[in-house]
DSSP file (Angstrom, degrees, kcal/mol; ACC not computed):
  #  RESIDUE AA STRUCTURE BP1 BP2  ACC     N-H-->O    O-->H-N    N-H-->O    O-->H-N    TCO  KAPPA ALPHA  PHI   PSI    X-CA   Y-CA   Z-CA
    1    1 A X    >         0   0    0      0, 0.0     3,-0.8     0, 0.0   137,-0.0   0.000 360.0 360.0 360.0   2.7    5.1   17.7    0.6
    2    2 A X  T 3   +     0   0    0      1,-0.3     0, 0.0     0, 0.0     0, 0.0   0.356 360.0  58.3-106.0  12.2    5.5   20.9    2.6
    3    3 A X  T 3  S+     0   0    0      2,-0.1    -1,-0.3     0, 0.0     2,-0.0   0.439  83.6 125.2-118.5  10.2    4.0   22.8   -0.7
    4    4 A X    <   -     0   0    0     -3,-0.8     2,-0.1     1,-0.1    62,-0.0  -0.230  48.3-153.2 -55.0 137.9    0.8   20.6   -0.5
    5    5 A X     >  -     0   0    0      1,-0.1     4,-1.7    -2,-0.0     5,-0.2  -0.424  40.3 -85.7-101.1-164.9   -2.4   22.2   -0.3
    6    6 A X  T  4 S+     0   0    0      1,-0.2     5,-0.1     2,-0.2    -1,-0.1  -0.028 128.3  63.1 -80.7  39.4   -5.9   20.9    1.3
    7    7 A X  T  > S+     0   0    0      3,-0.1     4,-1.9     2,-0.1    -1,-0.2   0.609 109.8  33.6-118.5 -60.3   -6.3   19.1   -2.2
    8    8 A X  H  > S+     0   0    0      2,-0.2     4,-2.8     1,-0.2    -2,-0.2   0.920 122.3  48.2 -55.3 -58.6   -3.3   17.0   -1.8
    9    9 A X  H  X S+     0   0    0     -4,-1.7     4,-2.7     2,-0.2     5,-0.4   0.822 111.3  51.6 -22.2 -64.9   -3.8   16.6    2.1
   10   10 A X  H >>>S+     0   0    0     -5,-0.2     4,-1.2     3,-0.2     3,-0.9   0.848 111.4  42.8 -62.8 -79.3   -7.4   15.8    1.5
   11   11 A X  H 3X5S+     0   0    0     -4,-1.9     4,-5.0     1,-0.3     5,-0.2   0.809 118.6  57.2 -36.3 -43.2   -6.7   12.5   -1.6
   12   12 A X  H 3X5S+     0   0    0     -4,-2.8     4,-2.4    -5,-0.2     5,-0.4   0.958 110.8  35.0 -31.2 -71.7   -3.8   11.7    1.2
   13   13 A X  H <X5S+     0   0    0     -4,-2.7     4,-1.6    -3,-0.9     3,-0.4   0.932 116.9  54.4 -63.4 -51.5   -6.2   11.4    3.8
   14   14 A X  H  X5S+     0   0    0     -4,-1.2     4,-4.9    -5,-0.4    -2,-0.2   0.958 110.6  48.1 -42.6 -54.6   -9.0    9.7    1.6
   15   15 A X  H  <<S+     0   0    0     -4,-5.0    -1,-0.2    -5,-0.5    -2,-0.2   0.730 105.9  52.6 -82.9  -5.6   -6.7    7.0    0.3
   16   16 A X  H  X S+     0   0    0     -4,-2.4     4,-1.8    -3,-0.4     3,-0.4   0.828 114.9  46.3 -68.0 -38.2   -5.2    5.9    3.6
   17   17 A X  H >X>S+     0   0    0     -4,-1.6     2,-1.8    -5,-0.4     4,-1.5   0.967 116.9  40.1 -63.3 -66.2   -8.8    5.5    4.8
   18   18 A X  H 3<5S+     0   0    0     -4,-4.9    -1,-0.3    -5,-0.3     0, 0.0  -0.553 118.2  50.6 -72.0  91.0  -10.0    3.7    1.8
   19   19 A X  H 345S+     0   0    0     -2,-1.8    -1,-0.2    -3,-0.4    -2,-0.2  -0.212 106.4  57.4 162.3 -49.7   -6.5    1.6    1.7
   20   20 A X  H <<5S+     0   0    0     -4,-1.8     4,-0.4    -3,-0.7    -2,-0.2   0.546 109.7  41.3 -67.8 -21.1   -6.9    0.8    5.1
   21   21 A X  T  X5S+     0   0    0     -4,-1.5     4,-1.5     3,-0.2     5,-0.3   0.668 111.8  53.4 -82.3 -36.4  -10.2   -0.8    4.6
   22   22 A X  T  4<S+     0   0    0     -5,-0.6    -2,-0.2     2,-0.1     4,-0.1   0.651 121.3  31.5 -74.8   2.3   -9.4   -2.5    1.4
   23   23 A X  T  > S+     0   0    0      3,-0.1     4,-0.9     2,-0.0     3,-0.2   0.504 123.7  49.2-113.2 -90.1   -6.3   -4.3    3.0
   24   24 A X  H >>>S+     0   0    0     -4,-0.4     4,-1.5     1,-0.3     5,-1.4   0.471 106.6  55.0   4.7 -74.6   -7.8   -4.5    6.6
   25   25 A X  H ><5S+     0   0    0     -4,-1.5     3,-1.3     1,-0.3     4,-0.4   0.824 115.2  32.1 -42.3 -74.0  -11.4   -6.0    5.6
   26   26 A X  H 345S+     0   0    0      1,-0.3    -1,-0.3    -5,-0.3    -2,-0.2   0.598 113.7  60.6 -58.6 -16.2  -10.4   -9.1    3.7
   27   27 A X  H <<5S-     0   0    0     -4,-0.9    -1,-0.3    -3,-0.6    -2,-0.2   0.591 114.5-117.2 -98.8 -23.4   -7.5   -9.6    5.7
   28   28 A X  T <<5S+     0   0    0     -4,-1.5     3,-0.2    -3,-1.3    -3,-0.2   0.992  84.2 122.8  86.5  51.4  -10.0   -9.9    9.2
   29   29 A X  S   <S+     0   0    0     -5,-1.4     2,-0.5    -4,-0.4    -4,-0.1   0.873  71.3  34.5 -64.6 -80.0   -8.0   -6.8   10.1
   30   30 A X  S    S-     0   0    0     -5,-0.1     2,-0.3    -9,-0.1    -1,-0.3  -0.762 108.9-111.6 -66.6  91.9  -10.8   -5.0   10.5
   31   31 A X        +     0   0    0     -2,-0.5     2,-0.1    -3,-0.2    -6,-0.1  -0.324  54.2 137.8 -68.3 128.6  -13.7   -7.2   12.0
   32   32 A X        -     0   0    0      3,-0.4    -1,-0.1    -2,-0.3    -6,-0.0  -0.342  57.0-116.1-121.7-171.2  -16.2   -7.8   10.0
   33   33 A X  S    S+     0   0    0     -2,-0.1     3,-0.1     3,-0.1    -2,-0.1   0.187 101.8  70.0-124.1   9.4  -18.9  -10.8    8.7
   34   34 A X  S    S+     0   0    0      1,-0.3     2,-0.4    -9,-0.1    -3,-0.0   0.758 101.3  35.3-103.2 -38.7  -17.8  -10.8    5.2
   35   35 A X        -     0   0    0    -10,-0.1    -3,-0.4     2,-0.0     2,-0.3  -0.921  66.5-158.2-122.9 148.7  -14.2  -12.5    5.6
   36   36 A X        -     0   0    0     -2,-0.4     2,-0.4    -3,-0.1    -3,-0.1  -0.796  13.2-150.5-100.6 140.3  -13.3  -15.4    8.3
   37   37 A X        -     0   0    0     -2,-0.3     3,-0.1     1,-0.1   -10,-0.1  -0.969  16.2-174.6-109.2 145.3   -9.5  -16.0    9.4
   38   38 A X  S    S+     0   0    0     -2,-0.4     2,-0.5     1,-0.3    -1,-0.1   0.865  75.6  51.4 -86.9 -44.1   -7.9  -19.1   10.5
   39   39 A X  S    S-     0   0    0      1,-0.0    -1,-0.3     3,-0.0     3,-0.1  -0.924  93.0-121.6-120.2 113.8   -4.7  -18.2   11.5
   40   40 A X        -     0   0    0     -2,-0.5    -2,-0.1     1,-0.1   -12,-0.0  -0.319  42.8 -90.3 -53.3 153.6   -4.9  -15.2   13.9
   41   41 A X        -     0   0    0    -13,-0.2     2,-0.2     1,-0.1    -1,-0.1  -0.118  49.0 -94.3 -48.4 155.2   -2.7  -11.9   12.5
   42   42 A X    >>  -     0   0    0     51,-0.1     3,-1.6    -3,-0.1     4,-0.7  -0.424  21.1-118.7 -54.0 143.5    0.9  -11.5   13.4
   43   43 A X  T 34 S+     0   0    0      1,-0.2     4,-0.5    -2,-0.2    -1,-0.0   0.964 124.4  43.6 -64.6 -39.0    2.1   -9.4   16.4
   44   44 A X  T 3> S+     0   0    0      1,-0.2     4,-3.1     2,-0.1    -1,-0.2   0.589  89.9  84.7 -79.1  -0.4    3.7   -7.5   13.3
   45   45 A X  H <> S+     0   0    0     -3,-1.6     4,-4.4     2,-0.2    -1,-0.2   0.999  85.2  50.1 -72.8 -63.8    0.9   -7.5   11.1
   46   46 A X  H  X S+     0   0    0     -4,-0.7     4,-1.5     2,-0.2     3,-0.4   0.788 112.1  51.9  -1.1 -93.1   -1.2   -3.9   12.5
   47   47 A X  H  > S+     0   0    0     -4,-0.5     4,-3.0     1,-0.3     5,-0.2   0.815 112.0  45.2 -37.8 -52.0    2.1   -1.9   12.3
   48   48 A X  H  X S+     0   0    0     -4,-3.1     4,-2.4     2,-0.2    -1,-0.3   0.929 112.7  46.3 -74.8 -39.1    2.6   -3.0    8.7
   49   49 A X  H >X S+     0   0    0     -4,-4.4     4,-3.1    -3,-0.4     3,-1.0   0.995 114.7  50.8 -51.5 -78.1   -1.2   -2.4    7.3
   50   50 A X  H >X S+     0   0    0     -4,-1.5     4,-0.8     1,-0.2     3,-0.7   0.775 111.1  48.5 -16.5 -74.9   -1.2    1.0    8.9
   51   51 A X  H 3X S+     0   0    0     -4,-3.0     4,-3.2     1,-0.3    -1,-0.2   0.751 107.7  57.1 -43.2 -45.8    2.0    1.7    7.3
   52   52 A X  H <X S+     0   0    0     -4,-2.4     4,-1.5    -3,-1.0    -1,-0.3   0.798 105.0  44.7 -71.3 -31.2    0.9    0.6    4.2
   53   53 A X  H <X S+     0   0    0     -4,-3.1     4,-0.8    -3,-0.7    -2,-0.2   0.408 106.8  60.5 -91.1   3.2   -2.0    2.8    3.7
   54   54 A X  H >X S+     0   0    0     -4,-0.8     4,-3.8    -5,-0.5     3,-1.0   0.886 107.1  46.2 -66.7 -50.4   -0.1    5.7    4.8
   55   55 A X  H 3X S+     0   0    0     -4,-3.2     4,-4.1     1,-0.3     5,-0.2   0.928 114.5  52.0 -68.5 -37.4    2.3    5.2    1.9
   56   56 A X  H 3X S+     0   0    0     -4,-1.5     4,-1.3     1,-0.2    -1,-0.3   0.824 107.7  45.5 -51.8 -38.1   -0.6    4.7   -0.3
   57   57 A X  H <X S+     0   0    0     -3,-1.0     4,-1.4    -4,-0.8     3,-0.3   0.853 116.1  51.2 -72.3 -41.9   -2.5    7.7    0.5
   58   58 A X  H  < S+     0   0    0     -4,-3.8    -2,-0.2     1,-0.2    -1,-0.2   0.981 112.9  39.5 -72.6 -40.3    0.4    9.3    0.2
   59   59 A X  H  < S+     0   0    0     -4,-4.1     4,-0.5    -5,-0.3     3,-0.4   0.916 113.5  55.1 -57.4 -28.5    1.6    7.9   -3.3
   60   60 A X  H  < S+     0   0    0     -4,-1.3     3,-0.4    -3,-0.3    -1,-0.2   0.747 103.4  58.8 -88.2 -14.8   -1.8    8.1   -4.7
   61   61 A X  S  < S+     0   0    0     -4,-1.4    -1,-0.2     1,-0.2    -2,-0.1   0.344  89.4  71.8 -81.4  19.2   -1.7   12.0   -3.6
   62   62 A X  S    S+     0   0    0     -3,-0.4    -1,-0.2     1,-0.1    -2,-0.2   0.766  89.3  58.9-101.8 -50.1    1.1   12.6   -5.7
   63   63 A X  S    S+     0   0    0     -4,-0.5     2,-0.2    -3,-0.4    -2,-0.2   0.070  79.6 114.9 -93.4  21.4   -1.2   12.2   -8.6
   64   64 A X        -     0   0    0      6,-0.1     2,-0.4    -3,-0.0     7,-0.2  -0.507  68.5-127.8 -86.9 151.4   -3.5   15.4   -7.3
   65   65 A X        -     0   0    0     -2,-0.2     5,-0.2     5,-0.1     2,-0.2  -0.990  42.4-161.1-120.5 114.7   -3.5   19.0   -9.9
   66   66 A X  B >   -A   69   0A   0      3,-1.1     3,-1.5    -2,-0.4   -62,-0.1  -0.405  33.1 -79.9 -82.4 177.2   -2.6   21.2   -7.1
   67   67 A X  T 3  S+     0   0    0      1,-0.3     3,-0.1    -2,-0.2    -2,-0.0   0.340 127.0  49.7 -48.9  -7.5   -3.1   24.6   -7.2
   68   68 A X  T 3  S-     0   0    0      1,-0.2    -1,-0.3    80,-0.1     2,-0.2   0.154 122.5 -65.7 -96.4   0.7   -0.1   25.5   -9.2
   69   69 A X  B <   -A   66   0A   0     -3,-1.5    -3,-1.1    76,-0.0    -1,-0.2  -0.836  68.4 -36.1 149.6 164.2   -0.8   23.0  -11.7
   70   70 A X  S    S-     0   0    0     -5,-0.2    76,-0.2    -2,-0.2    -5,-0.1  -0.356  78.4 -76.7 -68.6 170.5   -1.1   19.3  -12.9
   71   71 A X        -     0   0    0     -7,-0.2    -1,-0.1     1,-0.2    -8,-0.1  -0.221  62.0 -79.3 -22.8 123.0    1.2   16.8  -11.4
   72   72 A X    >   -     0   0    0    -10,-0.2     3,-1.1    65,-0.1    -1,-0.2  -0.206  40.7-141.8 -19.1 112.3    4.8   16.6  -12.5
   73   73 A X  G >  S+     0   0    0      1,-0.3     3,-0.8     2,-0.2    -1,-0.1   0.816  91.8  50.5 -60.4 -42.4    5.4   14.9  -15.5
   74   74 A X  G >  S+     0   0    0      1,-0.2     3,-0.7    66,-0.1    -1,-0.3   0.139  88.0 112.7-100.6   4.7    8.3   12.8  -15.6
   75   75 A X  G <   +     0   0    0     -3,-1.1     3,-0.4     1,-0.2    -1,-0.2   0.344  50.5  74.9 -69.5  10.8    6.7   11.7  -12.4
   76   76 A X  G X   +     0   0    0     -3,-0.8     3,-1.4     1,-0.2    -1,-0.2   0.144  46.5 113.5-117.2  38.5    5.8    8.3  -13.4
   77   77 A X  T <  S+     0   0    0     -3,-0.7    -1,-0.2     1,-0.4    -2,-0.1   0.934  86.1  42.5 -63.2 -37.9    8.8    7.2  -13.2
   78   78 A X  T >  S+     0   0    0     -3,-0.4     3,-0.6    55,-0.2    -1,-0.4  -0.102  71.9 140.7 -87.4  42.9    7.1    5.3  -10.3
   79   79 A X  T <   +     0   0    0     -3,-1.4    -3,-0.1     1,-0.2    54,-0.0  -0.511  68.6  21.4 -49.3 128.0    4.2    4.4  -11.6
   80   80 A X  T 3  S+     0   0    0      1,-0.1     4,-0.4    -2,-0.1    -1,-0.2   0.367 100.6  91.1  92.8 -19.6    3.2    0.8  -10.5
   81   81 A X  S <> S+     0   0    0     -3,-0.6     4,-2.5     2,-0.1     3,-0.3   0.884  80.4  51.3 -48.3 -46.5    5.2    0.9   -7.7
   82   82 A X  H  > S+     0   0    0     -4,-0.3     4,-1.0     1,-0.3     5,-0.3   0.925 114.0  44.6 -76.3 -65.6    2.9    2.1   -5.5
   83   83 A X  H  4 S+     0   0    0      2,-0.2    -1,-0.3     3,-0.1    -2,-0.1   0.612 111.9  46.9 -46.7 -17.0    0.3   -0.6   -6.5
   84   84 A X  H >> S+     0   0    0     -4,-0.4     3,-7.4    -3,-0.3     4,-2.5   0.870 110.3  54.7-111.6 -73.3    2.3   -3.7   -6.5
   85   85 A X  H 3X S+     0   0    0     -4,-2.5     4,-0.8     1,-0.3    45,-0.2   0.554 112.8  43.6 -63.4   3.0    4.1   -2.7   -2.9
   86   86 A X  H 3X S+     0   0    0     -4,-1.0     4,-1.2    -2,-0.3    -1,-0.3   0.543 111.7  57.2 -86.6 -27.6    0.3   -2.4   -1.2
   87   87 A X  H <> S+     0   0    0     -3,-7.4     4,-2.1    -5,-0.3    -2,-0.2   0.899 113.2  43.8 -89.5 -33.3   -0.5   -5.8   -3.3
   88   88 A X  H  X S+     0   0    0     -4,-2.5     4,-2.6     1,-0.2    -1,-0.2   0.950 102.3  53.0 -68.7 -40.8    2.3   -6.9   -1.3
   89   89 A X  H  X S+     0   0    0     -4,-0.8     4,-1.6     2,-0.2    -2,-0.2   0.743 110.7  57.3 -67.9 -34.9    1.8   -5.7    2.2
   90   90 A X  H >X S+     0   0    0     -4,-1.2     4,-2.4     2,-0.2     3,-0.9   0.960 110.8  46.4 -66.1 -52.1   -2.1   -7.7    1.6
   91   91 A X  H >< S+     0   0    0     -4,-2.1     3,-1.5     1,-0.3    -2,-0.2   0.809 112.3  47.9 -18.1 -73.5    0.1  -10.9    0.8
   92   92 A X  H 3< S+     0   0    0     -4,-2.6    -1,-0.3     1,-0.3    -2,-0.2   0.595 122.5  33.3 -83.5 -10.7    2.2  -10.2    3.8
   93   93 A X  H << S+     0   0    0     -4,-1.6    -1,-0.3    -3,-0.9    -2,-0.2   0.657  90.3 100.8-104.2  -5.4   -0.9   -9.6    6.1
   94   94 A X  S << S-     0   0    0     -4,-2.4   -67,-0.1    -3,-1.5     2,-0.1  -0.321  93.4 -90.8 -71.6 159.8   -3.5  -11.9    4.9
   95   95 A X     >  -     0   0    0      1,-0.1     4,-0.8    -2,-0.1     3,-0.1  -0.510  42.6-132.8 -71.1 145.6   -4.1  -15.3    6.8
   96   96 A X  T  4 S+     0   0    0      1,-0.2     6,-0.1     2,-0.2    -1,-0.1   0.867 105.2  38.4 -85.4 -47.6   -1.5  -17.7    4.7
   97   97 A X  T  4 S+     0   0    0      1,-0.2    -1,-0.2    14,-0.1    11,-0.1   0.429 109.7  64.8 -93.5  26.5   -4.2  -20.9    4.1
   98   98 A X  T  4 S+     0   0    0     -3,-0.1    -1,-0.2     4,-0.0    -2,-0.2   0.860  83.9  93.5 -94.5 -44.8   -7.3  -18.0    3.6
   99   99 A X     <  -     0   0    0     -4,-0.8     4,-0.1     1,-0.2    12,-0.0  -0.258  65.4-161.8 -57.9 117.0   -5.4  -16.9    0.3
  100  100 A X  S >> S+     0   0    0      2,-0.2     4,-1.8     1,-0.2     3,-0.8   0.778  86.8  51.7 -47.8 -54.0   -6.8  -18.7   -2.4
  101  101 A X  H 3> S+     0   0    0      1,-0.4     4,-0.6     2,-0.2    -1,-0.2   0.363 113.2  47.3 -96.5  19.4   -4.2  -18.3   -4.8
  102  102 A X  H 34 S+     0   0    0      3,-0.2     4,-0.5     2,-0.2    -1,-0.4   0.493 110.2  51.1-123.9 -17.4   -1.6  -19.5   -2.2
  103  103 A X  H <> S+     0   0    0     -3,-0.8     4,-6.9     3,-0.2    -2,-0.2   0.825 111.5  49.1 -65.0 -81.6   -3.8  -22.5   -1.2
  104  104 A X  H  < S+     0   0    0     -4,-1.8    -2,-0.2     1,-0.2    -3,-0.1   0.787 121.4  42.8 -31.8 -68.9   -4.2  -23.7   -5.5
  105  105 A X  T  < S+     0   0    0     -4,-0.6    -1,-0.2     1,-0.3    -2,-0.2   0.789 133.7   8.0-102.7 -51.0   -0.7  -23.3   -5.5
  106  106 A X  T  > S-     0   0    0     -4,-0.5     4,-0.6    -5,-0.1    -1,-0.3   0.432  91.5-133.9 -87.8 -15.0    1.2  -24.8   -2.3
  107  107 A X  H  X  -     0   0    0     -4,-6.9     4,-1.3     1,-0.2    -1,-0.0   0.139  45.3 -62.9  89.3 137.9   -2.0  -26.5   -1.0
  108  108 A X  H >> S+     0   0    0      2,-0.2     4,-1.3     1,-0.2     3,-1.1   0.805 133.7  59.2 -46.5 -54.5   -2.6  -25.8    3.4
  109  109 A X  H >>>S+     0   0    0      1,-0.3     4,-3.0     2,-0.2     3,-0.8   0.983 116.5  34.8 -66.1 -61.7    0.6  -27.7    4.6
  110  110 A X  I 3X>S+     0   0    0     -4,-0.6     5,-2.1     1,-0.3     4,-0.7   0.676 108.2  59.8 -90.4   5.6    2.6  -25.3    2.5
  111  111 A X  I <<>S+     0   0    0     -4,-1.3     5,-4.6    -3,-1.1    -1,-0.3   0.843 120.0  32.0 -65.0 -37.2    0.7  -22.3    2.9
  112  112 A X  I <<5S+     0   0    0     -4,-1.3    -2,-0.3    -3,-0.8    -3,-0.2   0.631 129.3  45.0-103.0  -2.5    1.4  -22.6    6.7
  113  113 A X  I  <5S+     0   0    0     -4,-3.0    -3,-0.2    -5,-0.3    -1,-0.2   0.723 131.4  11.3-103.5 -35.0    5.1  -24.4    5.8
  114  114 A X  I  X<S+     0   0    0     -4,-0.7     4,-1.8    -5,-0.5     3,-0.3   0.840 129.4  43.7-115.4 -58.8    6.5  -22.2    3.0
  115  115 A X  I  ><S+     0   0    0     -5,-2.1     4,-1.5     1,-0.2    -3,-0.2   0.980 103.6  57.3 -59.2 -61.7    4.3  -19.0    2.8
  116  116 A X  H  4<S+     0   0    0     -5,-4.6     4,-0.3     1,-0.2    -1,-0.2   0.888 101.8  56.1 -39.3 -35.7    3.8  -18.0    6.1
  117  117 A X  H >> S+     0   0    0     -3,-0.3     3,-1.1     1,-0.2     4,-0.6   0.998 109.9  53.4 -49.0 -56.9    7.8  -17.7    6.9
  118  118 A X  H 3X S+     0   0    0     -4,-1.8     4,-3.6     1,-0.2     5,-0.3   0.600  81.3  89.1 -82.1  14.6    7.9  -15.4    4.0
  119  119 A X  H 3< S+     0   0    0     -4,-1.5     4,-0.4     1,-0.2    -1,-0.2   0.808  87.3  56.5 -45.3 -34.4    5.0  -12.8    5.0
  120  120 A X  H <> S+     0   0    0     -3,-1.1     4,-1.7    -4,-0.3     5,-0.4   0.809 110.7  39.4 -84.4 -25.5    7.3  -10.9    6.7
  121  121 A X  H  X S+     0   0    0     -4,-0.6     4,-2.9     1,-0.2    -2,-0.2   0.994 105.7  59.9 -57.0 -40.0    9.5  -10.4    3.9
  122  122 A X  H  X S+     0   0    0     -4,-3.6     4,-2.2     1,-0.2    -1,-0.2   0.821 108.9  52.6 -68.1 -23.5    6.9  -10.1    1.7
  123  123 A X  H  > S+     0   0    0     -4,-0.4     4,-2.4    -5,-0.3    -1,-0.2   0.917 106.4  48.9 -71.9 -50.9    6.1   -6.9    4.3
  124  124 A X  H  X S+     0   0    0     -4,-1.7     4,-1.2     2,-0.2     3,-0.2   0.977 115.0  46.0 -71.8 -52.4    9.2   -5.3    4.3
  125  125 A X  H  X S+     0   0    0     -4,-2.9     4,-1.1    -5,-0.4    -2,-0.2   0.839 105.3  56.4 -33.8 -70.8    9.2   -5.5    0.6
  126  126 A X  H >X S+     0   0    0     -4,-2.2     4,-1.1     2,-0.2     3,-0.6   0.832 114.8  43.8   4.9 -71.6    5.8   -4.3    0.1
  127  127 A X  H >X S+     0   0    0     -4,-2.4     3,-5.0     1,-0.2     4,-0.5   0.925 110.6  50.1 -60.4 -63.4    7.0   -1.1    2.2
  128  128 A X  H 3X S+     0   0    0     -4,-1.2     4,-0.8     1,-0.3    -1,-0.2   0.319 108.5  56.0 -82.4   2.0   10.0   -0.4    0.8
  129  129 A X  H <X S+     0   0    0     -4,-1.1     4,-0.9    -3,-0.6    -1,-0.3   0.540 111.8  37.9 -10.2 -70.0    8.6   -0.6   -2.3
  130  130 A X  H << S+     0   0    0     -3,-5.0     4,-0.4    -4,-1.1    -2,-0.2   0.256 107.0  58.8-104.5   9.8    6.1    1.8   -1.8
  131  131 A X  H >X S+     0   0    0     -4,-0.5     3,-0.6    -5,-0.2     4,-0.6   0.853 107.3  56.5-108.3 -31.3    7.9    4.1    0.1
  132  132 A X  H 3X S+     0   0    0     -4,-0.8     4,-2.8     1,-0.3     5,-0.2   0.962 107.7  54.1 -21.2 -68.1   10.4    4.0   -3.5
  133  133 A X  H 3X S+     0   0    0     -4,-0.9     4,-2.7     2,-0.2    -1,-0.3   0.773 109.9  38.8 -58.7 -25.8    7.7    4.9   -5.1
  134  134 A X  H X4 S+     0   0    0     -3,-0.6     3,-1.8    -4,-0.4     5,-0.3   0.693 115.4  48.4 -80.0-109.3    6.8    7.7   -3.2
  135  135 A X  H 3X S+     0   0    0     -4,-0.6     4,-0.6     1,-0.3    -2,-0.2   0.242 109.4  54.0  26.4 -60.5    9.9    9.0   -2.7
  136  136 A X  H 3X S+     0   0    0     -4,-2.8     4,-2.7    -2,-0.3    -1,-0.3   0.911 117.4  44.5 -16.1 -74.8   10.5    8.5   -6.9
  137  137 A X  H <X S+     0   0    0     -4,-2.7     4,-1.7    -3,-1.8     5,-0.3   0.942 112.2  48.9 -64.5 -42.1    6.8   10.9   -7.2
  138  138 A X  H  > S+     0   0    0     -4,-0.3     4,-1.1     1,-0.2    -1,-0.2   0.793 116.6  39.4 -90.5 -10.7    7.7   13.4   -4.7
  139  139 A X  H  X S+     0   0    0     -4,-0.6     4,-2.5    -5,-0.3     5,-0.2   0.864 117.8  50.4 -92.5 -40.2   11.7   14.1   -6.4
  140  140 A X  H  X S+     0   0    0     -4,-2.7     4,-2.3     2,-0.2    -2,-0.2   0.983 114.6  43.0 -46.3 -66.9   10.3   13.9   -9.9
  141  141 A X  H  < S+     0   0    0     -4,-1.7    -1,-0.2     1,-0.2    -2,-0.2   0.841 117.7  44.9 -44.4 -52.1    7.5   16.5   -8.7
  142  142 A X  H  < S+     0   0    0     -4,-1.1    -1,-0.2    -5,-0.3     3,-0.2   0.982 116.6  47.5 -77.4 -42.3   10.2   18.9   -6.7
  143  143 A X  H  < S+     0   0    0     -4,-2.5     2,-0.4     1,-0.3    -2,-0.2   0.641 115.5  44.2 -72.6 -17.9   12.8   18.8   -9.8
  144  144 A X  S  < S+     0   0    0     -4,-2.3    -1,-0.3    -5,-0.2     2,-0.3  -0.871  71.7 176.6-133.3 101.8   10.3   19.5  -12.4
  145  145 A X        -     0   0    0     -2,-0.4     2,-0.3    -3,-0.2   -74,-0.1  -0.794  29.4-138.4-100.2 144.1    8.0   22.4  -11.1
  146  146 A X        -     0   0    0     -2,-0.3     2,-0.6   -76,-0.2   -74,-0.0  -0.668  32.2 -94.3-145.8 136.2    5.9   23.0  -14.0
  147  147 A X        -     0   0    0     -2,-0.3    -1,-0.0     2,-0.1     0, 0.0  -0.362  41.1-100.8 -50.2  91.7    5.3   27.5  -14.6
  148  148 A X              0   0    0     -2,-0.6   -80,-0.1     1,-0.1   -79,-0.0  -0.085 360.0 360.0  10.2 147.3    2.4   29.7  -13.2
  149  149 A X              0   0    0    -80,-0.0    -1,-0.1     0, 0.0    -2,-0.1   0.575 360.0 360.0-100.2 360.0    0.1   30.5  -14.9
């Protein structure tokens, strides 16, 4: 990351913003009028959204044509990482009986009896996840440095 220009720097900065509102809003993060919560957030819940749209701006910056050149090729080895551990981190921060597909499927009692326990797991996964994935883009990227032109 320490050979990023303001190109990289900038999509970085863009997608933690926009990352942080697209987990944040529906999740009553953020307050709004569009989404209600039931279940106030987790003491833990902040730390982990934040976190998660860092690692997102950061993955998604990965995928920037710097000035030396497109993106590293054999850098998608993480592809789909990046997405699925953010999809997690919404899981693990969303209100447990707001979640639709977690309601259809366990019904209130066991949204707040079986899902909620695992939110934080579903958070530490979620990061460690995306921070693979990054981690994955940014050694692919340093090991195959692509010629001048």
């Amino acid at each position: 990351m320490r050979s990023w220009g303001s190109r990289e720097w900038t999509v970085a900065s863009a997608g933690t913003v926009a990352t942080l509102l697209l987990l944040g809003v529906p999740a009553v993060l953020v307050p709004n009028g569009l989404f209600s919560r039931e279940v106030d957030p987790t003491w833990w819940s902040y730390p982990v959204w934040v976190a998660a749209s860092i690692l997102t701006g950061l993955v998604a910056a990965t995928y920037v044509r710097g000035a030396e050149g497109p993106a590293a090729e054999g850098a998608d080895r993480g592809r789909g990482k990046g997405i699925v551990g953010a999809a997690l981190a919404w899981f693990a921060i969303g209100c447990p009986v707001c979640n639709k597909l977690v309601l259809l499927a366990l019904g209130a009692n066991g949204a707040m009896t079986w899902f909620a326990p695992l939110q934080p797991l579903l958070a530490v996964a979620g990061l460690a996840l995306s921070a693979w994935a990054l981690a994955v883009r940014l050694r692919a990227a340093e090991s195959c440095p692509l010629p001048t032109p």
